[in-house]
Structures are given as C-alpha cells and as structure tokens.
C-alpha positions, 0 to 999 in steps of 0.5 A: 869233457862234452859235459863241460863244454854243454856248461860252457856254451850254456854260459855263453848264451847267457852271456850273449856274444860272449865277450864283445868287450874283449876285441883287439881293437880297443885299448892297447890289445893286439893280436901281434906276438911281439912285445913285452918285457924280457922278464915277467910273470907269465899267468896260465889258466887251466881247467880242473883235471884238464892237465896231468900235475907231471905236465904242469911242473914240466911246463914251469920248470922248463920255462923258469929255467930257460927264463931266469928271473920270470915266473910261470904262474899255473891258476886252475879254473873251473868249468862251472861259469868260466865264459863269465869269468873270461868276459870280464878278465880278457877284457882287461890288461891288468886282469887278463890271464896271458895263456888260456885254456877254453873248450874247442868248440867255443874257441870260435868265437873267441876267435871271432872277436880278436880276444886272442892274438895270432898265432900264424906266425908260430903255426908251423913251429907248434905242430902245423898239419901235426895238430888235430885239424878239426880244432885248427879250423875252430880255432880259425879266423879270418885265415888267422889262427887265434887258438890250437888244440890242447887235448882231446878224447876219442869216441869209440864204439863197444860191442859184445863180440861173443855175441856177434860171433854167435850171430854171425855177423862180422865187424861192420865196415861202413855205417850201413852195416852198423844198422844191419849188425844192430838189427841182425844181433837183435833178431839172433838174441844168442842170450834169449834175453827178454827185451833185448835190443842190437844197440843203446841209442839215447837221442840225448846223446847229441855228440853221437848223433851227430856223428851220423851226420859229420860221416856222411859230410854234412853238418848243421851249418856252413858258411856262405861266400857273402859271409852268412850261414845257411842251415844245412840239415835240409840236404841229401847227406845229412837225411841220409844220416837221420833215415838210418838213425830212424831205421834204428830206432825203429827196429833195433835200439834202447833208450831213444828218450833215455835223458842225458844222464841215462844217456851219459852212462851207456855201460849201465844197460851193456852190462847188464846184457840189455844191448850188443852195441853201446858209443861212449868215450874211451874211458867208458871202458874202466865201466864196462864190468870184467864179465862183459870187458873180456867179451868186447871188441872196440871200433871207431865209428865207421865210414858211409864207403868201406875204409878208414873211420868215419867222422865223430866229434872230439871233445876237448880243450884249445889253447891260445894267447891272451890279446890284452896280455902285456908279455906276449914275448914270453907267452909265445915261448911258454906256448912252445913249451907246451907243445914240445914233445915231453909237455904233449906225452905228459898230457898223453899219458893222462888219457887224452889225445894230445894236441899234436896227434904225432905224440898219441902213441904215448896214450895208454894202451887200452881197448882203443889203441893209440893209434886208433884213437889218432886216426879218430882225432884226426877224422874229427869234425866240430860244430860250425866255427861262428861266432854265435853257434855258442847261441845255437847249443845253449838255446837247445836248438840241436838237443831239440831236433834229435829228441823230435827226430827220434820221437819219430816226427818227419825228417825232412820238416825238423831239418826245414824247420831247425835249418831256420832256427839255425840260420836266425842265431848265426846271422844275428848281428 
C-alpha cells in the first residue's frame, strides 16, 4: 500500500492541485447527505486487491436486499494514474463514482477542496472514537469530516531473537534502547559473520524514517492559527530523532543508500544473517525464511519513555462520498454497511486493520498479534493534513532529506533548509 500511495501523490503533483474542479461549491455538488431518489444505482470505486471478494458480495448483498429495486454496482480501479482519473469523474454528476476509495494521506486534500460531502452528521454511527484516528484527522476539514478510514497495515519491527539472546540484550523498550540493542548486537557478532551489522536501515525507506520523528512528536509540518504552515523539522524533537538515526548509521546499520526497491525488501539482507534488526510491514513475514522465522521475535516501534508503542505511519485507504454524487441517500446507507461489523472483519481477515480498530481481533494471527497491530493503529500518525502536502511528497522533498541526512550531511542545515522548502509548497495558493 506505501508504494501505491508514492503513485498517487506522485499523480497528484502532476496534477497540481489535484482536483480544483471538483469544489462543492459549483454546480449542483454539496456536501449535504440528503437527497436523492429512494431507488437508484449506487456506483462504488475500489482499489485492486484493496477489498477481499467475501466483503464485496456482503456489501452488494446486503444493500440490494435492504433496497429493493437499487443497484450497488462495485468497479475496481487501479492505483497507476488514479488522481487523474478522479480529477476529471468527480467533477462531473454524470461521471462521478458515488463511494470512493482513495489512499489516506491523499484524503487531505480531497478534503480540502469540498470533492467529498460531510460525513459529521453520520460520524458517531460509522465508528466515531473506534476508527483509526490518524486517518480521521486526515480525512478532516474545516472541523467537517469529509473521509474515514478504510483499511490499514501495520509497520513492525522483526529481530532474530536468538541473537539477542546470545548477546544479552533484552527486548528494547524505548527508541534509545533500539540504538543501544543495534550496536550491542553488532559488537557481539554471536554468528562471527563477517560484515555483520545490528540493523538494515535503507534512508529510502521514508516511512520508517519518519517514524523516528512522529515518536518524539514531531512531524514535517504544522498548521498555524492564521492558517498557514510552518516547517517543523528545525525543532528539538525532531533532531532528537535524526541525531539517533545518524548514530545508527554511523556505528551499527546496513543499507543506508540502499535504493527504494532494496529498501522494499528488508528480509533479503535478514535471511541471510546480514543483520539482527529489520522494519517492514506485517506481511514481510510470509518473506522471512523458515530458518530465520522460528528465531524471530516481532515489536512495534518503540516509545522515546518506557510504555506503550511508539508512533509509525500507517499505509492505507479512506473512504467517503462523492459530493456531485445524485444518490447521496443511498450511498449513506451503503456507507453503513461498509462499516457494520460483518464488512469490517471480512476487510480484517484479508490482513488489514480494519477502519473501525474495534474489529481488529478478527485479523489473523500471525507473528503481530491483533492486538498488537490495533494498538499500532491507533498510535499512528500521517503526514500533514494540507491541501498541497501531495506536492510535497511528489516533488521528493522528504525522500531528498532522509538520503542527504544519512549521507551524513548536518542536521540542523537539512532540517533549516527543507523546513523552507516545505513551508514554499503548502502555502502555495
């Protein structure tokens, strides 16, 4: 899913502001629920190998059989160019899909520019405080809530136990003891394997990265009362982040300009002993090799204070109403169905954290339990919610930082220097 939503907001800053023509305020779009005819055909655009096939016929079962006489139709979309596509059908009532599927971090902007109707009034009824909250906030706009968590996947941390055990080093607790573990590993060398390192930490990796950040409470951005945004990568959290990201790749990491494919395939250098340490999404799992899986122990991303997990970015997919939709009615009461318990453990028992974090006991039991995976979830933090952080990502403004930051270039000039980068594109009118 990270990689699908690079293509998206990629596609976004081609695009510009992404889909301008789409504001509730022209033609006949609203962001009202109401309205509509009492019998129609509810059109509902999902992503390729986004929703499991027993979800799908649930969700048009169940609303043609509460709506005799309606149709749900189901069209499934690819990630590849979908921005575009969406620029130019939202924008029209006669095109326009009525239920829409979009990568989360690019919700924000959708948002922002009224191409979803308001789905405040139904909040409490979908899930309120239940649904993942870092995808609530992105998906907010104006104190109105334009789009709500679909799905999404948990980032874990995988470490070859064994060796930790024959090092002596004990489950790290905080992000300070993740470094000292990662160096203490690597000094131990319990395999005596030449050019071993305590972790694989590819800089290309920018979710990751960021996670370094998002636990010490800081972001890339934040928005001001005025309304602007001011670059916060020049602040005491987040350096604090990058002076132990440096530490590690000074003393005990692989692969810090490993490219974003190598990056994308972390189990490679951890089956073959390379490294004691890897980050990787929860299906890396079914990658890590039977010899290595039976000596491996799974974490979250740890806390800068003992307790708890820390906070990591969580890929995936919200969901809202189209505003130039005409069955708006009907769509709110697809929408429902979408969120009932049996849609959201269909959607669980694919992999993915389900929308409502409630139902997440329903994901399989893996090396991340469920519950671990909720907790991740709902710790979570996403980029900035503003209209042009699209912008931001596609023109490699954060994937340029990290690459400079672990080429060992200074800190505290790239975190200057990019904080006025950011702070050019989001204030953009």
């Amino acid at each position: 899913m990270d990689a699908k939503i690079v293509r998206t907001t990629a596609a976004a800053a081609a695009a510009g502001l992404l889909v301008a023509g789409c504001s509730a305020g022209s033609g006949s779009g609203s962001d009202s629920l109401s309205g509509g005819p009492k019998k129609g055909t509810v059109r509902v655009w999902f992503m390729k190998d986004s929703i499991p096939q027993p979800a799908q016929d649930h969700l048009k079962s169940q609303f043609e059989k509460q709506h005799p006489g309606s149709t749900l139709k189901i069209e499934i979309q690819q990630w590849d160019d979908i921005v575009a596509k969406l620029q130019t059908a939202m924008a029209s009532e006669k095109e326009t899909p009525d239920i829409v599927e979009i990568g989360n971090t690019t919700s924000s902007t959708f948002a922002s520019i009224g191409a979803f109707a308001d789905l405040s009034p139904i909040y409490q009824e979908l899930g309120g405080e239940k649904l993942i909250p870092s995808f609530v906030k992105a998906g907010t706009s104006g104190g109105k809530k334009y789009a709500l968590p679909l799905y999404g996947g948990a980032s874990v941390i995988y470490y070859r136990k064994d060796l930790f055990e024959k090092a002596h080093v004990a489950q790290p607790r905080t992000l300070g003891e993740l470094v000292g573990a990662a160096q203490k590993v690597k000094a131990a060398n319990p395999d005596k394997r030449r050019n071993f390192q305590g972790i694989y930490l590819p800089a290309s990796d920018n979710h990751f990265m960021e996670a370094w950040i998002f636990s010490q409470g800081a972001n890339y951005a934040k928005r001001n009362s005025d309304g602007t945004w001011k670059g916060t990568l020049d602040t005491p959290e987040a350096k604090a982040g990058f002076a132990m990201l440096q530490q590690l790749w000074k003393t005990a990491a692989l692969g810090a300009q490993d490219s974003s494919e190598q990056g994308a395939a972390p189990w490679v250098p951890y089956n073959n002993g390379e490294v004691a340490i890897m980050s990787g999404r929860t299906f890396a799992e079914q990658n890590i090799s039977a010899k290595m899986k039976k000596n491996t122990a799974v974490m979250a991303i740890p806390p800068v204070e003992p307790g708890g997990v820390g906070h990591s970015f969580s890929g995936g997919s919200s969901v809202g109403i189209s505003a130039k939709s005409q069955v708006k009615s009907l769509s709110q009461d697809a929408l429902k169905l979408i969120y009932s318990k049996e849609f959201q453990t269909k959607v669980a028992a694919q992999g993915w954290i389900p929308g409502n974090i409630a139902y997440a006991d329903a994901v399989p039991e893996g090396m991340a339990s469920g519950r671990l995976q909720q907790q991740i979830a709902a710790s979570s933090v996403l980029t900035p919610s503003a209209e042009n952080w699209a912008v931001v990502q596609g023109n490699n403004i954060p994937a340029d930082f990290w690459a400079q930051l672990a080429r060992g270039e200074s800190a505290e000039k790239l975190a200057k220097a990019t904080d006025g980068k950011i702070e050019e594109v989001l204030n953009k009118k």
